[in-house]
N, C-alpha and C positions, 0 to 999 in steps of 0.2 A: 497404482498411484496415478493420479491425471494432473497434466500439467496443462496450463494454457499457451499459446503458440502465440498469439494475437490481440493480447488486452484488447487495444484501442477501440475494437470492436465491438465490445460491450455497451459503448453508447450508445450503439444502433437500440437497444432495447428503449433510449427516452424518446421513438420516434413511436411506440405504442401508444402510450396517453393521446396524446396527440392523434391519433388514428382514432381511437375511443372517443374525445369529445368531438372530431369530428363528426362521427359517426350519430352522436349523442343529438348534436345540432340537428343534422342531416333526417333523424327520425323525427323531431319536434318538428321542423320545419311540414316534411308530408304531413303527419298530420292536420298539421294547422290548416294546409292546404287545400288538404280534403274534407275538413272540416266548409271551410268557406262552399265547397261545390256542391256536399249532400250532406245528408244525416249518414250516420255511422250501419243503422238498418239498411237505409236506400244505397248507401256506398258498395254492403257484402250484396246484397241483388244485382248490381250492377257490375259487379267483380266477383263473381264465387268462387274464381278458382284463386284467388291474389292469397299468399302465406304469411303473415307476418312473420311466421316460424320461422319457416325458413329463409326470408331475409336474413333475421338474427342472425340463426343459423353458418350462411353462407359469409357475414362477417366475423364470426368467430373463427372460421377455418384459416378464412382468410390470415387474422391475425395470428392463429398456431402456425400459419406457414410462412410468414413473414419471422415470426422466432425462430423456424429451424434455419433459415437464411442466417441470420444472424451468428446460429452457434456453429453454421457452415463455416462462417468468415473468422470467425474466433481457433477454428481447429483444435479442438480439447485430442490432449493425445491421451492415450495409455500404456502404463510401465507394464510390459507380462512378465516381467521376473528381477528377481535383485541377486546383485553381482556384487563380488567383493575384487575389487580391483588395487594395485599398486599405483601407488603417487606419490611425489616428492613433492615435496614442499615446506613451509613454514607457520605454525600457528601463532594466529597474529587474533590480538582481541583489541577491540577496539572500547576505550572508555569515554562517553560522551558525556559531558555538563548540562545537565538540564536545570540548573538553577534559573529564577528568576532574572539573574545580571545577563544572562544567557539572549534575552528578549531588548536587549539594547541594539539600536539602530545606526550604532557608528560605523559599520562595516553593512554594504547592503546582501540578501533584503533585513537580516539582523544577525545575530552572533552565533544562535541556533540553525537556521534555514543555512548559512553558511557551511557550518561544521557538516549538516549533513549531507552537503553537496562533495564536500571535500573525502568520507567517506564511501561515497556512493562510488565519486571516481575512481577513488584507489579500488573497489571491487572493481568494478568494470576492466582494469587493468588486472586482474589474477587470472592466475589461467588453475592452477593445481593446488593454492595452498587451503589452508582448512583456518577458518576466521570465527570470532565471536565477536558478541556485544553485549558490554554491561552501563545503565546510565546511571549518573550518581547527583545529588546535592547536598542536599546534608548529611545524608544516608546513601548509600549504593543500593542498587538492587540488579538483577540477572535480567540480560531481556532475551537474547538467542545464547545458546551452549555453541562450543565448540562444531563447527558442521562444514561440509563442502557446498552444501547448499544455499550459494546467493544470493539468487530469485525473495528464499525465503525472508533471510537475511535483510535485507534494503528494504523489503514488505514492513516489517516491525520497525527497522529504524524510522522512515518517516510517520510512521506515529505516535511516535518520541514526543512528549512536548514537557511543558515545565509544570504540569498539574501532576503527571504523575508521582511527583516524591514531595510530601506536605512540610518536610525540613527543610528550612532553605539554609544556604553557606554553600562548601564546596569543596565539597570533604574527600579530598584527593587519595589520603591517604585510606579510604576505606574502600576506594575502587580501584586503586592498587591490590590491597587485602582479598576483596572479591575476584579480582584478575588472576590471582597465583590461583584458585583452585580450580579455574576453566581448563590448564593445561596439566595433560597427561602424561605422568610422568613415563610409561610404559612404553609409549612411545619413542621417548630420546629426543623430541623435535625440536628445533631450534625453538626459542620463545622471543611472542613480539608483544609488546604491549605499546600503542598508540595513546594518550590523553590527547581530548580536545577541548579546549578550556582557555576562559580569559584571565584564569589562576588566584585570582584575585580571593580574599576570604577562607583561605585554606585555612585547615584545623593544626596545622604546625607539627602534623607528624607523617608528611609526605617523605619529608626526607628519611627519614627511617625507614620506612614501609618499603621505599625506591631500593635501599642498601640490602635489606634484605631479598628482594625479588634479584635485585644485580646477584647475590651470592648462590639463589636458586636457578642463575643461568637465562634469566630474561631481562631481557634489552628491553628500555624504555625510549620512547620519542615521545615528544611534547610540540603538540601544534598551538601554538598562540592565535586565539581570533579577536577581532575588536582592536583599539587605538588606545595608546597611552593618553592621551588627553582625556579620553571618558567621555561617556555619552547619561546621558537620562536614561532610568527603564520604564516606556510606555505601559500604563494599562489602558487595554482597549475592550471595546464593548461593538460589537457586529463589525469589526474592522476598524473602526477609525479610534483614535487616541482621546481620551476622555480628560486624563490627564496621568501624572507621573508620581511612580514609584516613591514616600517621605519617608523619614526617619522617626524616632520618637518626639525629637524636636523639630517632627513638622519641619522639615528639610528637605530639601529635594536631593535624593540619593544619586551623585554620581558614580557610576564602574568604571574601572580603566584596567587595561589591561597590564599583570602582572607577569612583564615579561621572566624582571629576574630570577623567581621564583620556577617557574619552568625551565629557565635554563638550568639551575641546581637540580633541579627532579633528572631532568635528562643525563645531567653530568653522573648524578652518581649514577643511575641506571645505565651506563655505559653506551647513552646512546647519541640524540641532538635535540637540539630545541631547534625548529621552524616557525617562521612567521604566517601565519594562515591568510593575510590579505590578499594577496592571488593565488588562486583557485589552481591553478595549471601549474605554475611555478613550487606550489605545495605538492601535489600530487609527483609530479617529474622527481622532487627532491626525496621525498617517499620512496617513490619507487626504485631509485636508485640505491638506495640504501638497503631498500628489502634485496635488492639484486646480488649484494656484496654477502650477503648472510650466505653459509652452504645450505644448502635443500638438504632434506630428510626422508628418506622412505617411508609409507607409510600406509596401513590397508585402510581402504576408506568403501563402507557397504553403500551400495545405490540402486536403484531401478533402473534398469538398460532395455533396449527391445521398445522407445517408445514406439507406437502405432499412432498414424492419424485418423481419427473418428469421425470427420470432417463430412464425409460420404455417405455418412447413415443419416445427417441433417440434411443433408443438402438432397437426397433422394426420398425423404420422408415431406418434404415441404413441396417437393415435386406433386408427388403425390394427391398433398392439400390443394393443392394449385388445380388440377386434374379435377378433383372433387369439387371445388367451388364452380370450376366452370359448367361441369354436369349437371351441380343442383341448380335447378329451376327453383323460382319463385314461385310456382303456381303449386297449387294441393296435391297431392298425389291422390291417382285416382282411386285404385284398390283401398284407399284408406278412406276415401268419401265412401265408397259403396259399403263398406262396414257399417257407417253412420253411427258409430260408438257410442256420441254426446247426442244423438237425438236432432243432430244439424237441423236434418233434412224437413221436419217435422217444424222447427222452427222458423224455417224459412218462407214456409209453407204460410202460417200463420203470419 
C-alpha cells in the first residue's frame, strides 16, 4: 500500500506545461530566426552537425527529471506488510447534511464548507478511535465504512457536496437508520453518532429512530450550523450568485436553523446538542465529551513497516540530469557514417 507523505508537492507537477510552452515558444522562435538568416537547405550546409533530435531529445529528459524531483519532494512511502494490532477506542460515525439549505451563507464560508471543517478537526484530534461517514438529504446514503483510516476519510468528506443525493429534505431519521448498521456489534465498542445539520425540514421520525439507536447503546450528538433568523440558498454558476433558491409560489425560500429539534434528537440519544457557530468551541466541546466515553479494545488490520521511496526519484532524475548534460546537440558521428537516409548523397546534391 503507498501512502503519500507530502501532498503539497504535487503542484510542482503545474510547473510542466509551463516548461512545454516555453519551450514551444523557444522552438518557433529559432526557427523563425533562422529562417530570416538562410534557407533551410543553406542553414543544414552550414550547420551539418546541429540535431534537432536531439534538442527535443535533451528537453524531454530534462522534463522526466524535473518529475522525479517532484515525486522526490512528495515521498510516496510503501506498506511491506499488514499488522493486526490492538487499540482502544470508540466508533464514532459521523452524519453530514448535504441538502440544498446546507448551501446557505449565514454562517461563513456556508453551512456545508462549515460542517466539514468542524469534522475535519475532530479527526485531527483522534488518536485510536475507528470513525465513519454517511451523507444524507432526503435519502441517506454510505460514504466511508467504519475504518482507522483518516487520511482516507477527510479525502471523501470534502467531496461531499449537495449534488450528490437528487432528494432534497433532510431526512434525519434515515441516517440514523443507516448509522446503526456501520457499527459492529462484535466488537462491544462504545457507539458515537455525530449529526451535522441545520435540522430544519426533517421527515418527523428522527425522534424514533434516535430511541431506538439510544436502546442499541449509541449516543447521539447533534451539532447545529447556520442562524435562527435564516439566510437565502444561493444558486450560483462559476462562483458567483445568480440568484436564490424559490418556492412554488415563487418565494424566496428562507432556512433557519432548527435548533429545537436537534436538541430533542440529542436528548433522547442520550447525548447533547452543540451549536456549530465556532469552529473551536465545537470541536473542544466534542472532544470532551468523546473523552468521558470508556474506550474499547479493539483489533484493527493495517499496513506497518512504511518505507520511504523518495531515493529511487531523487537518484533516477540524478541520473536524467547527468544525461541531458552529456547529450550534445550535434549528430552523432557513427550514426552519420551509417548514412541510413541517404543524407550524405543529398547534401551532396
Amino acid at each position: 500500500m503507498f501512502i503519500i507523505e507530502e501532498q503539497v508537492y504535487f503542484w510542482g507537477f503545474l510547473v510542466l506545461p509551463v516548461l512545454l510552452s516555453l519551450f514551444l515558444i523557444y522552438v518557433f522562435w529559432k526557427k523563425k530566426t533562422q529562417s530570416k538568416f538562410a534557407e533551410t537547405k543553406l542553414f543544414k550546409k552550414l550547420a551539418p552537425d546541429q540535431s534537432t533530435f536531439k534538442s527535443n531529445l535533451k528537453f524531454i529528459v530534462l522534463i522526466l527529471a524535473f518529475g522525479c524531483f517532484v515525486m522526490a519532494l512528495v515521498n510516496p512511502k510503501l506498506g511491506t506488510k499488514m499488522e493486526t494490532i490492538k487499540r482502544e477506542g470508540v466508533d464514532i460515525v459521523f452524519a453530514l447534511d448535504v441538502s440544498k439549505s446546507m448551501l446557505a451563507e449565514d454562517i461563513a464560508p456556508n453551512r456545508l464548507e462549515k460542517s466539514k471543517r468542524i469534522i475535519t478537526e475532530i479527526i485531527n484530534n483522534l488518536t485510536s478511535d475507528r470513525i465513519g461517514l454517511v451523507g444524507y438529504a432526503g435519502s441517506a446514503f454510505p460514504q466511508v465504512p467504519i475504518t482507522t483510516d483518516y487520511s482516507t476519510t477527510k479525502t471523501f468528506l470534502q467531496s461531499m457536496n449537495t449534488d450528490m443525493v437528487s432528494s432534497q429534505g433532510t431526512a434525519i431519521s434515515q441516517a440514523i437508520d443507516l448509522a446503526k448498521s456501520y457499527y459492529n456489534d462484535d466488537d462491544q465498542t462504545n457507539k458515537v453518532l455525530i449529526i451535522l445539520s441545520e435540522g430544519e425540514d426533517h421527515d418527523g421520525n428522527a425522534e424514533i429512530m434516535a430511541e431506538q439507536a439510544a436502546s442499541e447503546g449509541i449516543r447521539i450528538f447533534t451539532i447545529g450550523v447556520g442562524t435562527e433568523r435564516g439566510d437565502p440558498i444561493p444558486l450560483k454558476q462559476n462562483g458567483r450568485i445568480q440568484s436564490y433558491l424559490k418556492n412554488n409560489a415563487g418565494e424566496t425560500v428562507i432556512t433557519k436553523r432548527d435548533a429545537q429539534t436537534l436538541q430533542e434528537i440529542a436528548e433522547i440519544g442520550n447525548g447533547s446538542y452543540i451549536d456549530g457557530s465556532n469552529t473551536s468551541q465545537t470541536v473542544d466541546e466534542i472532544l470532551k465529551e468523546l473523552q468521558q466515553i470508556e474506550k474499547t479494545e479493539f483489533e484493527a488490520k493495517q499496513f506497518a513497516d512504511f518505507k520511504s521511496k523518495y531515493q529511487w526519484f531523487l537518484g533516477f532524475g540524478i541520473f536524467l540530469v547527468l544525461i541531458d548534460i552529456l547529450l550534445l546537440e550535434r549528430k552523432t558521428a557513427w550514426v552519420r557514417r551509417l548514412n541510413l537516409f541517404n543524407e550524405r548523397k543529398k547534401d551532396e546534391d
